[in-house]
C-alpha positions in Angstrom: 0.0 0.0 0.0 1.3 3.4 -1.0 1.0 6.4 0.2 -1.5 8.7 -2.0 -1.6 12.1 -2.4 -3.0 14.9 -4.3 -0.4 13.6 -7.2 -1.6 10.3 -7.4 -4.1 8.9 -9.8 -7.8 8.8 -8.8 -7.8 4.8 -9.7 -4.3 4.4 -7.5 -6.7 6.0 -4.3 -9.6 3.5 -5.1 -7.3 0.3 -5.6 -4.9 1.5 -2.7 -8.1 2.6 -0.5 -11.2 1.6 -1.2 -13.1 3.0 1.3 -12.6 6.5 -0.9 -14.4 5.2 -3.7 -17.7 6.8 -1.1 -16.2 10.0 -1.4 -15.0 10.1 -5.1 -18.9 9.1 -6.0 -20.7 11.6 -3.7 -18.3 14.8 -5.3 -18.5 13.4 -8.5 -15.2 12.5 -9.4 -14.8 10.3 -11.8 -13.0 7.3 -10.5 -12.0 5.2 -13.3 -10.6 8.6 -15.1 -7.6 7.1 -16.9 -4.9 7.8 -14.5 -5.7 11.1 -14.1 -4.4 12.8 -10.8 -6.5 13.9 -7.5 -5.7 17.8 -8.0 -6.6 17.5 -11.8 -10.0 15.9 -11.5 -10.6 18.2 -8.7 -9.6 21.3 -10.4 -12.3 19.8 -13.3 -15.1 19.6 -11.2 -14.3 23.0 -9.6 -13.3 21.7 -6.1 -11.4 22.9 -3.3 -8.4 19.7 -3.7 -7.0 20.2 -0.2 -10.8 19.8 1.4 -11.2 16.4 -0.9 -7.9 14.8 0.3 -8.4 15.7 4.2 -12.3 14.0 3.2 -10.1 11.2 1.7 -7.8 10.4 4.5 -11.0 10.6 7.3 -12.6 7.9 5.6 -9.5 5.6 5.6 -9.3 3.8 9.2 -5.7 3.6 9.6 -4.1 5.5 7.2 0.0 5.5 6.5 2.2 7.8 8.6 3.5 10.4 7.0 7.0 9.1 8.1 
């Protein structure tokens, strides 16, 4: 498991994380959007991509240290 962040690919958080997948469907972010990253499919949907990844991160139970 990998550590995602707001340069990794929407798919990566989903297969990494699954529990995001929740989140990615109620904004609307296309999940399966070809490798694109978490700021770019944010910045196409016109959200605030440091809000989505600290939503990301609450719904994971134990996520990766950032050691």
């Amino acid at each position: 498991m990998i550590s995602c962040d707001l340069d990794s690919s929407v798919p990566d958080w989903v297969i990494d994380y699954p529990a995001t997948l929740a989140v990615f469907q109620k904004l609307g972010i296309d999940y399966s959007c070809g490798g694109k990253s978490l700021a770019y499919a944010c910045r196409e949907r016109g959200l605030d991509a440091k809000r989505v990844l600290q939503e990301l991160w609450r719904c994971i139970p134990n996520p990766p240290s950032s050691e």
